[in-house]
Residue frames relative to the residue before (quaternion, step in Angstrom):
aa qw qx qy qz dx dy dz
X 1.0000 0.0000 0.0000 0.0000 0.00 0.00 0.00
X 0.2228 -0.7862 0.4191 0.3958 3.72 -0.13 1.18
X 0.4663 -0.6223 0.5361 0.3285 3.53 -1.07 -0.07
X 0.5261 -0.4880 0.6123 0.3318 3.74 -1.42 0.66
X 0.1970 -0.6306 0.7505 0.0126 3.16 -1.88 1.58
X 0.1812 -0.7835 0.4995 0.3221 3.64 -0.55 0.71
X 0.6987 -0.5859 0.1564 0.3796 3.50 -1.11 1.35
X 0.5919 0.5371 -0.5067 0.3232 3.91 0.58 -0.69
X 0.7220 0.4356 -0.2994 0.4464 3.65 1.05 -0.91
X 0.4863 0.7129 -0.4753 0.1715 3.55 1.07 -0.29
X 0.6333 0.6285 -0.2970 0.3400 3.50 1.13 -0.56
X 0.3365 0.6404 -0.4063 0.5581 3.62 2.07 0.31
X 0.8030 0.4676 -0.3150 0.1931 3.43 0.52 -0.57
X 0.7026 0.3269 -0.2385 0.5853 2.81 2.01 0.07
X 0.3676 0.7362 -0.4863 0.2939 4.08 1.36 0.50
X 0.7819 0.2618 -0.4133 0.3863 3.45 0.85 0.24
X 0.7877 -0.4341 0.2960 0.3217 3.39 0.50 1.30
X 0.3339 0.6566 -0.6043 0.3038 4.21 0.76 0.28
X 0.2945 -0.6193 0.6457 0.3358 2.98 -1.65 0.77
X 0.2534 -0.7761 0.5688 0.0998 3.63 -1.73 0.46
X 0.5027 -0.5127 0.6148 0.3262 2.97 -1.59 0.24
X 0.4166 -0.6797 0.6036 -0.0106 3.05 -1.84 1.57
X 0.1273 -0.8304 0.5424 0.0101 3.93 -0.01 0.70
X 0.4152 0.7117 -0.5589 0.0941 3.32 -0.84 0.00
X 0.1181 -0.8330 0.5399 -0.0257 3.36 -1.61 0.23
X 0.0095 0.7493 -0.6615 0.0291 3.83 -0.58 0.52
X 0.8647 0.2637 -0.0569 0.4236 3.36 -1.46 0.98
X 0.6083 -0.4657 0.4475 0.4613 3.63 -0.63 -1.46
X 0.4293 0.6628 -0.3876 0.4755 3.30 1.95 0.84
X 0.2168 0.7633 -0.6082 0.0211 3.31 -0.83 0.77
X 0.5690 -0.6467 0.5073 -0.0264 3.42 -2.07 1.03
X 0.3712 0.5057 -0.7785 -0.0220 3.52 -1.48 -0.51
X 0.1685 0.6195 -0.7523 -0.1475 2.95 -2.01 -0.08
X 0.2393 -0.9097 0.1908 0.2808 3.13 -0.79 -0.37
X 0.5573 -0.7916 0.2504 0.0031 3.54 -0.33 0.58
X 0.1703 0.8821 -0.4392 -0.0057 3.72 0.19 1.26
X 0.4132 0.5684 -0.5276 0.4774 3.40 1.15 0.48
X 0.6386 0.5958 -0.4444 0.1993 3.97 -0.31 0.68
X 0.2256 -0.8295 0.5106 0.0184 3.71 -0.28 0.90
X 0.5769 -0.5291 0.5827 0.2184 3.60 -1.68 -0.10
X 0.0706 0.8197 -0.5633 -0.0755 3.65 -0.16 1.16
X 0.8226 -0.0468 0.0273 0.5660 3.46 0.15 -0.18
X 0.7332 -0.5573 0.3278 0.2104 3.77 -1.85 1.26
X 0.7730 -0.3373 0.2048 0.4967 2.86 0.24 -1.49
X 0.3985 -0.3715 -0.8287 0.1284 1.45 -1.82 1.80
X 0.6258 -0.5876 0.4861 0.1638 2.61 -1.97 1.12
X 0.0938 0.7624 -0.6265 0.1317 3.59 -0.38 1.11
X 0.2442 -0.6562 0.7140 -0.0055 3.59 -1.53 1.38
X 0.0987 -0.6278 0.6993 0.3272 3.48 -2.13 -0.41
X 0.2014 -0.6129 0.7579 0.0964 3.21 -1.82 -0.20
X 0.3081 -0.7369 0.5832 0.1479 3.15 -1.08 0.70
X 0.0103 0.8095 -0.5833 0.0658 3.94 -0.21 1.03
X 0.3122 -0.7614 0.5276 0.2107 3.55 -0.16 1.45
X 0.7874 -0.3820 0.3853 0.2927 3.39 -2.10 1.00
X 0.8384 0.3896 -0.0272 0.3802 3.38 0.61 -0.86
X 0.5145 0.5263 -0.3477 0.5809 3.21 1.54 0.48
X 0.6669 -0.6245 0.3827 0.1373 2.85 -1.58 1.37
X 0.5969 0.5472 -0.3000 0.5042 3.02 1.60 -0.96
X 0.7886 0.2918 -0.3752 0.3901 3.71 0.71 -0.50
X 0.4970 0.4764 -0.5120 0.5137 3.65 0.78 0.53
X 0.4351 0.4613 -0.4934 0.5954 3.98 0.72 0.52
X 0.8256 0.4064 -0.2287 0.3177 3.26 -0.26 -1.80
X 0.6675 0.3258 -0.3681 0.5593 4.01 1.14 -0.81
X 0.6778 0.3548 -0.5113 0.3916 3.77 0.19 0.29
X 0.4740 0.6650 -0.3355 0.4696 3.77 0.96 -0.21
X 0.2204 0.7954 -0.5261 -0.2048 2.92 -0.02 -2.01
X 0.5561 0.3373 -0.4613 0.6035 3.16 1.16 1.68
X 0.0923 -0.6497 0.7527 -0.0533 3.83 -1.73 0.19
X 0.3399 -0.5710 0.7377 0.1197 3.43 -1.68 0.67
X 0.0128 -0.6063 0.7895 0.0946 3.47 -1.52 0.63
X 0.1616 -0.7432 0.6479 -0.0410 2.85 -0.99 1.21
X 0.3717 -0.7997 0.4143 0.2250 4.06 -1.10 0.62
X 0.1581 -0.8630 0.4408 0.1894 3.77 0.57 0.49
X 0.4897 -0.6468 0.5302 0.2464 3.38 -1.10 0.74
X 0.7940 -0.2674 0.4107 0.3598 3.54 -1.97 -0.12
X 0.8048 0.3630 -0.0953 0.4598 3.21 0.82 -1.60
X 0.3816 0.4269 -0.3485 0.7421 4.18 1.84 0.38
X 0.3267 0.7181 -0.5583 0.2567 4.17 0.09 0.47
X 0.6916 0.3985 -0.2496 0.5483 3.28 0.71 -1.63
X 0.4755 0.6502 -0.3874 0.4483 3.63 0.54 -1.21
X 0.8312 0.3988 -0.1565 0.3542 3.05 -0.79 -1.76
X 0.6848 0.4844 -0.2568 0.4801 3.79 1.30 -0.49
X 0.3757 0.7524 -0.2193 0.4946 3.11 1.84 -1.15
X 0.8174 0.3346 -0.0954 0.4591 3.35 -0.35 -2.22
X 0.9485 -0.0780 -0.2881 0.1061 3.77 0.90 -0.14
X 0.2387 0.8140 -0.3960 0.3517 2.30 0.72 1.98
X 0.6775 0.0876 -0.1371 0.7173 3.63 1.92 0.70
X 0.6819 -0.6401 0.3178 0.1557 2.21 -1.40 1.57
X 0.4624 -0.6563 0.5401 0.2525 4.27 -0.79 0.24
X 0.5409 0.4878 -0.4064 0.5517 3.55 1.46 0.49
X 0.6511 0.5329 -0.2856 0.4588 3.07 1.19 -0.57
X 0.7438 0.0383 0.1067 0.6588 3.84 1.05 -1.22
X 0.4067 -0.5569 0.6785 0.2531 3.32 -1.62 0.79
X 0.3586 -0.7810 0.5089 0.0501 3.58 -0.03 1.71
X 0.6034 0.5032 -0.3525 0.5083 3.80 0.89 -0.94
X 0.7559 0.3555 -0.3314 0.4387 4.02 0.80 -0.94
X 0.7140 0.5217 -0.3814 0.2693 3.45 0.99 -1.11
X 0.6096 0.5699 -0.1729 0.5232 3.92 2.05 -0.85
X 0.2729 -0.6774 0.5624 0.3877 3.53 1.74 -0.13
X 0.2311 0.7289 -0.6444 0.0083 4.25 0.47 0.14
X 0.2585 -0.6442 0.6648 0.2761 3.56 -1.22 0.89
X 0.0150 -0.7495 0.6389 0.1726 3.79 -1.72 0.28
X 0.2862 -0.6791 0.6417 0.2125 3.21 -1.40 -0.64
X 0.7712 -0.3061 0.4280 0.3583 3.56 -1.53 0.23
X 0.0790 -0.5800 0.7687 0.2579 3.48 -1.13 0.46
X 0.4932 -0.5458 0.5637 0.3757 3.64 -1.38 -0.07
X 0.9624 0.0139 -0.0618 0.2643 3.96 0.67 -0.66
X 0.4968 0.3578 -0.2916 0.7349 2.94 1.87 1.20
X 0.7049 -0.5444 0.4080 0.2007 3.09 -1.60 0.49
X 0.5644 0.6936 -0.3180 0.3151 3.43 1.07 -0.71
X 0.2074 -0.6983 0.6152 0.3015 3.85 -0.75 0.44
X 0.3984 -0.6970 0.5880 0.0987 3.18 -1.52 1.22
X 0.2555 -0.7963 0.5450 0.0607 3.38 -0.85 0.78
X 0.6199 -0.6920 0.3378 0.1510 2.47 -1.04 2.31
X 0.5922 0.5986 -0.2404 0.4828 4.41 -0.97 -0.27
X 0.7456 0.4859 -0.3938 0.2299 3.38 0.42 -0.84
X 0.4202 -0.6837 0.4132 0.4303 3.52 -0.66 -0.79
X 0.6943 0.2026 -0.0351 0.6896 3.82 1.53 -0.32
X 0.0177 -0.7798 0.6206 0.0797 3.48 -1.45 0.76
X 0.1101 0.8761 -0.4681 -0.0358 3.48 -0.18 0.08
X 0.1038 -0.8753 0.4598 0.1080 3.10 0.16 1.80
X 0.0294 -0.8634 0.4963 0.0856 3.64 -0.87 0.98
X 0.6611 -0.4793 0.5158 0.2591 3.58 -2.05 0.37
X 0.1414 -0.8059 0.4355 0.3752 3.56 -0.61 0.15
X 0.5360 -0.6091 0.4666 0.3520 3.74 -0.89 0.04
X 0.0084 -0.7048 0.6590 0.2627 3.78 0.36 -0.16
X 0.0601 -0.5912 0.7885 -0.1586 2.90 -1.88 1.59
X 0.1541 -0.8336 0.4718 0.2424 3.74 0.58 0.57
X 0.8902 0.3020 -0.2591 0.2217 3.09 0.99 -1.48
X 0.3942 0.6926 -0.3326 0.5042 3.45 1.69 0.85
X 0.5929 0.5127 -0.3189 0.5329 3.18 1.70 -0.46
X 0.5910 0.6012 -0.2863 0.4554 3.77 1.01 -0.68
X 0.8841 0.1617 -0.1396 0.4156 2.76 -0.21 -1.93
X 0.7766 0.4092 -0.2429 0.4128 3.79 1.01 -0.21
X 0.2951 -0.6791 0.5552 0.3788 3.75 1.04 -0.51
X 0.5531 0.6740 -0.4475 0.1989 3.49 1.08 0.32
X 0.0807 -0.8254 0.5515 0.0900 4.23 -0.25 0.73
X 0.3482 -0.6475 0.6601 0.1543 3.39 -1.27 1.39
X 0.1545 0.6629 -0.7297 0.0648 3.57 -1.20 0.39
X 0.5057 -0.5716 0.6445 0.0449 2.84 -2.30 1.02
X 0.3653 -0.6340 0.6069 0.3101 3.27 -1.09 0.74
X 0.0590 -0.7449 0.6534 0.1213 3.52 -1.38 0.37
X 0.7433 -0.1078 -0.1621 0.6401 3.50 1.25 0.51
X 0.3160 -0.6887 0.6516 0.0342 3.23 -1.33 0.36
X 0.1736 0.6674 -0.7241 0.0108 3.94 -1.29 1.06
X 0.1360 -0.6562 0.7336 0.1132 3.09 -1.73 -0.07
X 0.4561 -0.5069 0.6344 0.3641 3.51 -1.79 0.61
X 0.4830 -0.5940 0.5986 0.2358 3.47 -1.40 1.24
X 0.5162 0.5414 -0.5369 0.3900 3.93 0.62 -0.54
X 0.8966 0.1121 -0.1272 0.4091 3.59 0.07 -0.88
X 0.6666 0.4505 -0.2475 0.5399 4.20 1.23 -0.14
X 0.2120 0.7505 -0.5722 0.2538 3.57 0.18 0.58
X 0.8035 -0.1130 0.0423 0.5829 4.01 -1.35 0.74
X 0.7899 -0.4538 0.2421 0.3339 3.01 -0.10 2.10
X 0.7465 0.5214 -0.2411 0.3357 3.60 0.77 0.43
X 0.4083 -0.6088 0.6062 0.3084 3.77 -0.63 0.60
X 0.2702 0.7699 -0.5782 0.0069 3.10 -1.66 0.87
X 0.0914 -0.8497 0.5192 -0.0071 3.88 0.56 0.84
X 0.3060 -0.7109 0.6306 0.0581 3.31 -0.18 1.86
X 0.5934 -0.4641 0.4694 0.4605 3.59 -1.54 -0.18
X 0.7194 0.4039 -0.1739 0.5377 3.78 -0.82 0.18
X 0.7651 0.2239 -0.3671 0.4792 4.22 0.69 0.24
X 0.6155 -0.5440 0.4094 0.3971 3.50 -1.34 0.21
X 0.3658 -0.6658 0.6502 0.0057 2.74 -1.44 1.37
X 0.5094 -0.6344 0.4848 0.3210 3.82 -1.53 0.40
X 0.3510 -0.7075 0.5729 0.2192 3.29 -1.57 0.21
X 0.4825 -0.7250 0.4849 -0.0809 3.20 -2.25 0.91
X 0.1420 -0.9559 0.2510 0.0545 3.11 1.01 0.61
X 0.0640 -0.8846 0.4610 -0.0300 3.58 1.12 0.98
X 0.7429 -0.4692 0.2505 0.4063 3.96 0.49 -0.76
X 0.8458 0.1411 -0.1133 0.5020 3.49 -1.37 0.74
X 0.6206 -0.4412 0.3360 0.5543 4.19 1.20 0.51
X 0.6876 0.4487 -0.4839 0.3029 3.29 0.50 0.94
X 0.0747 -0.9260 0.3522 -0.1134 3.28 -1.17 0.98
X 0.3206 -0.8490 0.3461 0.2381 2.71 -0.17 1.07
X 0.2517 -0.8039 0.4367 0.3157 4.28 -1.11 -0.30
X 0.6510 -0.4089 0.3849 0.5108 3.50 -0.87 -0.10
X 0.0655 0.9203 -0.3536 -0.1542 2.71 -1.60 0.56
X 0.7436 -0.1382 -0.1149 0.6440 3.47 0.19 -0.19
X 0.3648 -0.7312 0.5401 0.2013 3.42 -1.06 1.04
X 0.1514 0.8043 -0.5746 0.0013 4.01 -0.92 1.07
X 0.5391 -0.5947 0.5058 0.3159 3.58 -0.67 0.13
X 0.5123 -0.6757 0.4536 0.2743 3.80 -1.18 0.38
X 0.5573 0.6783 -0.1222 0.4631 3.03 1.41 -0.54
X 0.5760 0.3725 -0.2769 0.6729 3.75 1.29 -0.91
X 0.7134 0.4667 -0.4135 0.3199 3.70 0.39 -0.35
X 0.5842 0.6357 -0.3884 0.3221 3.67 1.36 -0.44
């Protein structure tokens, strides 16, 4: 059951760079693809981008919405996560063709997808001209969970034996977290 992150800390869930799944929905339309260009702009309120090209299906959801879930996928959501973006959702109903289980968000439309390790369901900011010339979209968290196996007192932590996030480097490769150490033990 994932556990509520309160929002100032929500921006931990994405500082080490995972690529994610992109949710979104309008109507009786729904999306994922997925997405490794996206980062942590500012704390609190916690507020990230993602880059969601002109021509994705997902961003003709997301500008009639004006919300999306990022969501963090695991080791074992790899093939998936390569899967979801690599064709388009005009083409296939991606949720039937991937069997994708979801769930309820709590304050957006988007269906969250079950497996992951982090959701963060967000608001967009309209910045047109960043949307044009860059495909680039600010959003606000409006809530924040995490799987307690690995996120627990505001902290990542990927024991041996649990799922770890992914890294999207090129062409369906990827890399995972990895061991977690402190600067301090290294001095």
């Amino acid at each position: 059951m994932p556990i509520a992150v309160p929002l100032p800390q929500a921006y931990r869930l994405l500082n080490h760079g995972p690529t994610v799944l992109v949710s979104s929905a309008y109507g009786e339309r729904r999306n994922v693809m997925a997405a490794a260009w996206n980062t942590v702009l500012d704390f609190d309120p916690p507020k990230f981008v993602v880059v969601i090209d002109k021509a994705s299906y997902t961003r003709e959801l997301v500008e009639a919405s004006g919300a999306l879930a990022l969501q963090i996928p695991s080791r074992a959501q790899a093939a998936l996560t390569h899967a979801v973006g690599s064709v388009s959702g005009r083409d296939e109903d991606k949720f039937a063709t991937h069997q994708i289980a979801t769930f309820p968000a709590e304050k957006i439309a988007a269906p969250l997808v079950e497996g992951c390790l982090a959701w963060l369901e967000c608001k967009v900011i309209p910045e047109p001209h960043n949307q044009q010339q860059y495909d680039l979209f600010i959003v606000e968290a409006v809530a924040a969970w995490a799987d307690p196996l690995v996120y627990s007192e505001g902290r990542w932590h990927f024991p041996p034996e649990t799922p770890r996030s992914i890294h999207h480097v090129a062409g369906g490769a990827f890399f995972e977290s990895g061991e977690l150490f402190r600067a301090a033990d290294e001095a």
